[in-house]
N, C-alpha and C positions, 0 to 999 in steps of 0.2 A: 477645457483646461482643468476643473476642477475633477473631472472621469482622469484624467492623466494622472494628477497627483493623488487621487487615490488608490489608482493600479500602482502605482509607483511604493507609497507606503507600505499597502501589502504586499507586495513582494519583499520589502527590504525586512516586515514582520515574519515572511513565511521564511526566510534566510535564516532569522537568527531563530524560530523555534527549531527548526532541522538542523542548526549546528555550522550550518554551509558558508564559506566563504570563500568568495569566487568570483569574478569579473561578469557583466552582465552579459556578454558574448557567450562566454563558458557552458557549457554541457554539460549538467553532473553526472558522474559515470558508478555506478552500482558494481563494485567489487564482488567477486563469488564469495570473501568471505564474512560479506554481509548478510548470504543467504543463511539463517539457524534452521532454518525450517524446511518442511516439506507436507507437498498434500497427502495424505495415506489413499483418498480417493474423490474420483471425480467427483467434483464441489460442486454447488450451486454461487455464484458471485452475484452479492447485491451490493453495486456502487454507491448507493445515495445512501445504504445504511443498513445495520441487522434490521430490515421493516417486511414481516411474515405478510403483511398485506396486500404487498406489491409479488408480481413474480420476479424471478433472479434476472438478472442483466446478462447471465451468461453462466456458461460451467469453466472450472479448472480441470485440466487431466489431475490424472495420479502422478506423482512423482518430480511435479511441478518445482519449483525452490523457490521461497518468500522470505522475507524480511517482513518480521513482527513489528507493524507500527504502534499499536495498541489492542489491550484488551478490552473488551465491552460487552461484559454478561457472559452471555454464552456461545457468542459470536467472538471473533477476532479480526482488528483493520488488518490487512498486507497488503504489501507489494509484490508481484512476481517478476521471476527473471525475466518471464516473457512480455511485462510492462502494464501488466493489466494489474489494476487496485481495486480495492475495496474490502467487504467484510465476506467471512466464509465459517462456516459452523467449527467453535473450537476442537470439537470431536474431529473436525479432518487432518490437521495437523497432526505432525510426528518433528521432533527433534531431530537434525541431520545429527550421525555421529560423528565425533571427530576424530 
C-alpha cells in the first residue's frame, strides 16, 4: 500500500513539473512543434546521464528532431521524436528553422 501511494505521488509531482494536465488514462502526445531542435550528427545517448564513464546507451541519427528538456554543462537532456531520451553532446544540436 505504501509502494502505491508513493507511485501515485510522483506521478501527480511529475504532472505538475511538465506542466501536464490530463486524465490518468491519457497518453501525452508530442506535437511537431515542440520539436526546436535537431541532431547535426550521429550522437552518442547516455540515458542515466552526461557520465563519460559509462559508454553510451545508444546513438541518434542525424537529423533526428528533439525537444530541449535541459541544459547540463556541456551536454543537453532531450527528448526525440522517435521516443528515445536522454543527454547528448550540446555540440550535436542545431536549432530547426522556422
Amino acid at each position: 500500500m505504501t509502494v502505491l501511494l508513493a507511485i501515485l505521488a510522483l506521478t501527480a509531482c511529475l504532472k505538475e513539473v511538465r506542466g501536464v494536465s490530463r486524465t490518468e488514462n491519457e497518453i501525452p502526445v508530442v506535437t511537431k512543434s515542440e520539436f526546436t531542435h535537431q541532431i547535426k550528427l550521429p550522437t552518442e545517448l547516455y540515458k542515466g546521464g552526461p557520465q563519460q564513464a559509462t559508454p553510451p546507451d545508444g546513438t541518434i541519427p542525424a537529423g533526428t528532431k528533439v525537444k530541449i528538456v535541459q541544459e547540463a554543462g556541456s551536454y543537453t537532456q532531450i527528448e526525440a521524436e522517435s521516443g528515445d531520451a536522454g543527454y547528448v553532446s550540446s555540440g550535436a544540436l542545431e536549432k530547426i528553422a522556422e
